[in-house]
N, C-alpha and C positions, 0 to 999 in steps of 0.2 A: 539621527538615523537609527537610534535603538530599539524603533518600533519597530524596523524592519525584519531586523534581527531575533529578535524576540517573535513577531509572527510568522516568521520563515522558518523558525524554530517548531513553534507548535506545528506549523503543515507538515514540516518531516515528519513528527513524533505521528501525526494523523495518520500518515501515511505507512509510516510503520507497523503502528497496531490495524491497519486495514491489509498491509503484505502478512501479517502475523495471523490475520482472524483468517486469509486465504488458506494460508499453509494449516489449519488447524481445521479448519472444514475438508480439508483435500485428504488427511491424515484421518479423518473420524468416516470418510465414508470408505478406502482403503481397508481400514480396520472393522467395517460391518460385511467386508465379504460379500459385497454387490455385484452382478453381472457387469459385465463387459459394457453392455451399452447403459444399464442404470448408471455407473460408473463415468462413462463418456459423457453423460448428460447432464451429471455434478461438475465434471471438467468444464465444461461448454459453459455452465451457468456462473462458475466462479471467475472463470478468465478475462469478462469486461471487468469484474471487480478489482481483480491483480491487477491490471492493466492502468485504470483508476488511480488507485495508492500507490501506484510507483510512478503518476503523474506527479500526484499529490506531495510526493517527496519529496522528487525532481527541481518542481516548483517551489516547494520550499527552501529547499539549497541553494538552487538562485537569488531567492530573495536574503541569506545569510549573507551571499558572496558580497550581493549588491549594497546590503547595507553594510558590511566589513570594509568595502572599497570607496563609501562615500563619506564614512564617520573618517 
């Protein structure tokens, strides 16, 4: 079951630099000093994204637990 573990593993890590690339787009358009609503519509675009990678994590962690409780 250390396949498990090991691919559960990389979905976390996946999923982290995909919460990490949100937080660093959300921070670089903050820092260009955009309107209110150019702004809103950088939020809008990234938040299926975040939402995504913190499946992506999610999923992954399960699949750690699962193969930690099966090996």
């Amino acid at each position: 079951m250390d396949y498990l573990v090991w691919a559960g593993g990389t979905l976390s890590i996946l999923g982290m630099l995909g919460l990490l690339w949100c937080v660093v787009t959300v921070m670089r358009a903050k820092r260009k000093g955009l309107s209110e609503d150019a702004l809103r519509a950088v939020l809008q675009s990234v938040l299926p994204k975040n939402l995504g990678a913190l499946l992506l994590s999610v999923l992954g962690l399960m699949l750690v637990i699962v193969g930690l409780f099966l090996g």
